[in-house]
N, C-alpha and C positions, 0 to 999 in steps of 0.2 A: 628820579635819576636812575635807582637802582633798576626799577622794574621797566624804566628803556634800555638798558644796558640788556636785561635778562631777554625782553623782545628783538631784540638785533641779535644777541646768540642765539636765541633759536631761529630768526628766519636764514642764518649764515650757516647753521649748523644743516637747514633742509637744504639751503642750495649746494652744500658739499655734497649729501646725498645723494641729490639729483643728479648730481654733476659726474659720484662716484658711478653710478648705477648705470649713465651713459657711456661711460668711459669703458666699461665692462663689457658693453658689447659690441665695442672694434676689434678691429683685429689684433692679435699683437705686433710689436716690431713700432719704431720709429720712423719718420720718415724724416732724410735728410738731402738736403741739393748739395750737389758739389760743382764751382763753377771753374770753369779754364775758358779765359775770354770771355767770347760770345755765343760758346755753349753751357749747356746745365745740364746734367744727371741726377736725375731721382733716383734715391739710395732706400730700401727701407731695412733697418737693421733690428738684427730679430737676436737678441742676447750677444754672440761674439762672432754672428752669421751677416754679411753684408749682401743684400740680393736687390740685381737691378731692377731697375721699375719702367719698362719702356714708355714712350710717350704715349701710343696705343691703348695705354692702361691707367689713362688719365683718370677714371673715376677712381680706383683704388687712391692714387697720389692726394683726390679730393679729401675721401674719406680720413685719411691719414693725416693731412694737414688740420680739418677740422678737429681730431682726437689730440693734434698738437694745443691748437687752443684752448677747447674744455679742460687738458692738464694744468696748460696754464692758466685758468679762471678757477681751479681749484684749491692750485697752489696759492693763489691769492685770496680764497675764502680761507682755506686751513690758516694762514698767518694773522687775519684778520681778527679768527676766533681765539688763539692765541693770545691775542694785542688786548681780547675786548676782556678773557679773562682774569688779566694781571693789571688791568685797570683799577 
């Protein structure tokens, strides 16, 4: 039981890694929609800087949303490894 527990934190402990090491080479800044109605702006907010994202510049918004989700598959490795260590 123990030396599963010790194989699951390290394979969790590479995918944060992996995860950290992709995540490093986006760009900075967040990207956020803001909606009114039936339109939508793409926002990407870079520390207390808010700069719009035209639709024209759709691959940066891709890029961006995709570094939204590897944050969030990390933040769900990082808790996991947490969880698995105070087991």
């Amino acid at each position: 039981m123990i030396q599963n527990l010790d194989t699951r934190l390290n394979k969790l402990q590479t995918q944060c890694d992996y995860l950290r090491r992709k995540i490093s080479a986006f760009p900075e800044g967040e990207l956020s929609i803001q909606k009114n109605g039936s339109y939508q702006r793409w926002i990407i907010r870079k520390e207390e800087q808010s700069v719009y994202c035209p639709k024209s510049n759709r691959s940066l918004a891709e890029i961006m949303a995709l570094k939204k989700i590897l944050l969030s598959s990390a933040t769900g490795s990082r808790r996991r490894i947490f969880s698995a260590k105070f087991l």
